[in-house]
C-alpha positions, -999 to +999 in steps of 0.1 A: +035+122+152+034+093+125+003+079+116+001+039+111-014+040+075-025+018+042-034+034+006-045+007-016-073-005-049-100-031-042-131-042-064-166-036-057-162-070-044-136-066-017-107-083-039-070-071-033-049-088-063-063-120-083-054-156-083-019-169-097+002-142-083+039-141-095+071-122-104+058-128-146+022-118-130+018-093-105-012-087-086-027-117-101-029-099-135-057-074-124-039-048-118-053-023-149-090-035-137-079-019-101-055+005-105-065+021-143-078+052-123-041+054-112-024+051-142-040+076-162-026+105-140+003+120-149+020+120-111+015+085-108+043+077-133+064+110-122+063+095-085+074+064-100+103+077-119+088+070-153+077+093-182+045+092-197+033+125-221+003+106-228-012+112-188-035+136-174-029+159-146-067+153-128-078+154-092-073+121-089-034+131-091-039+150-064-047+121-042-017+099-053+007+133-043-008+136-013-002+101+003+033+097-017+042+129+005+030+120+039+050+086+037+082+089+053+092+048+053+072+015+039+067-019+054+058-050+031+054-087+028+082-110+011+057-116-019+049-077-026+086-078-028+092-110-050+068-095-072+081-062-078+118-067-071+120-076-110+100-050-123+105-018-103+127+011-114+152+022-091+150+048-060+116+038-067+100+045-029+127+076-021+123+062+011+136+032+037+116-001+030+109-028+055+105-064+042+087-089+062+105-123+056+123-152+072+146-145+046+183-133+060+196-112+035+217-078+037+202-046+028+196-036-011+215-001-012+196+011-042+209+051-060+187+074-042+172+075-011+155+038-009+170+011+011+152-020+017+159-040+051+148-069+055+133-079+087+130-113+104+117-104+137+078-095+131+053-068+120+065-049+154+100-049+149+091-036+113+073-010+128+094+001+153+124+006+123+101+019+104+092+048+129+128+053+134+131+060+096+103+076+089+114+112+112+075+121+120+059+111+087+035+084+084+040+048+077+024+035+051+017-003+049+022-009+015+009-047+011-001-077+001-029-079+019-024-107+042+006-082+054-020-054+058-044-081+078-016-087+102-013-052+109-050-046+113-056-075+135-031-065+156-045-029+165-022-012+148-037+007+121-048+048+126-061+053+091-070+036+057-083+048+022-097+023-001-097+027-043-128+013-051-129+004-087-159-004-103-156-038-114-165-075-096-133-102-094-154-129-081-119-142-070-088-137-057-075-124-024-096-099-003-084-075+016-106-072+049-109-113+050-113-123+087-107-090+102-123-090+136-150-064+144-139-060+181-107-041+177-118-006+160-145+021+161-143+032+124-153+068+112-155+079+076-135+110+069-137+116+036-159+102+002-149+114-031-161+103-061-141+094-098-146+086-131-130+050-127-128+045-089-140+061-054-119+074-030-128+064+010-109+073+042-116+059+075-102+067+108-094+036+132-099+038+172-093+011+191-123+001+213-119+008+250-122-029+266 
């Protein structure tokens, strides 16, 4: 059965992506502070359809396979999108992508296996294609955060891990901002320490009311 899911980097101080976020500066520009624990491993780029001799093959990689396996379709936000629509190689996600926008817009067909729809109707209609798509694997919630927020506020979320780089933003946009304390029981399932981040998974319940 598919698990409801998001895999993402924060700071030590909560922060998602940085201020001034654009097509010509994703993430806010912090994305090497975040995400460097990422990019030195050589599956990272392989997933990602691009070569790199100079990367490691680490446990770290080990992680990125893992989650990149288990994902069977992808919702996001509009931005996430905008963002990455210019930058991204194609068949990039190997999977369907849902799109959260008011935007009306035919699918993108890319060569491959990824499509990206575009949905108008909400973060449960997204879902609901997305479980469709996804044949038993899990969904992954892939971002920005405010899309990841929605999901979580709305009970919707089975399981999470969190990057944790070591490194303080002081601004930006933070991932668990608002997020009420009286939808979930939260269990850790696994720590594991790194060299440039650590790696935590929680499990979500919903309280009983």
């Amino acid at each position: 059965m598919s698990k409801i899911i998001f895999d993402c980097g924060i700071s030590l101080d909560g922060y998602f992506a940085g201020d001034n976020r654009s097509p010509q500066n994703p993430m806010g520009g912090v994305s090497p502070k975040i995400h460097g624990w990422m990019f030195k491993q050589k599956v990272f780029w392989k997933n990602i359809n691009v070569e790199n001799d100079s990367a490691e093959d680490g446990e770290d990689g080990k992680i990125i396979d893992a989650v990149f396996a288990r994902t069977g379709a992808y919702i996001m936000g509009k931005r996430m999108f905008e963002e990455g629509e210019v930058h991204w190689q194609e068949d990039l996600y190997k999977t369907d992508v849902f799109v959260l926008t008011h935007e009306k817009r035919e699918p993108w067909i890319q060569k491959g296996t990824t499509t990206f729809y575009f949905v108008n109707d909400g973060i449960e209609s997204a879902l609901t294609q997305a479980k469709k798509s996804a044949k038993g694997k899990d969904i992954r919630i892939q971002g920005g955060a405010n899309i990841i927020q929605q999901y979580l506020q709305a009970g919707l979320v089975d399981e999470f891990t969190i990057h944790i780089a070591p490194v303080f933003l002081r601004s930006g946009i933070r991932l668990f901002e608002s997020i009420s304390n009286e939808i979930y029981d939260v269990e850790i399932v696994n720590i594991t320490p790194s060299e440039l981040t650590t790696h935590l998974t929680y499990k979500l319940s919903r309280k009983q009311s």
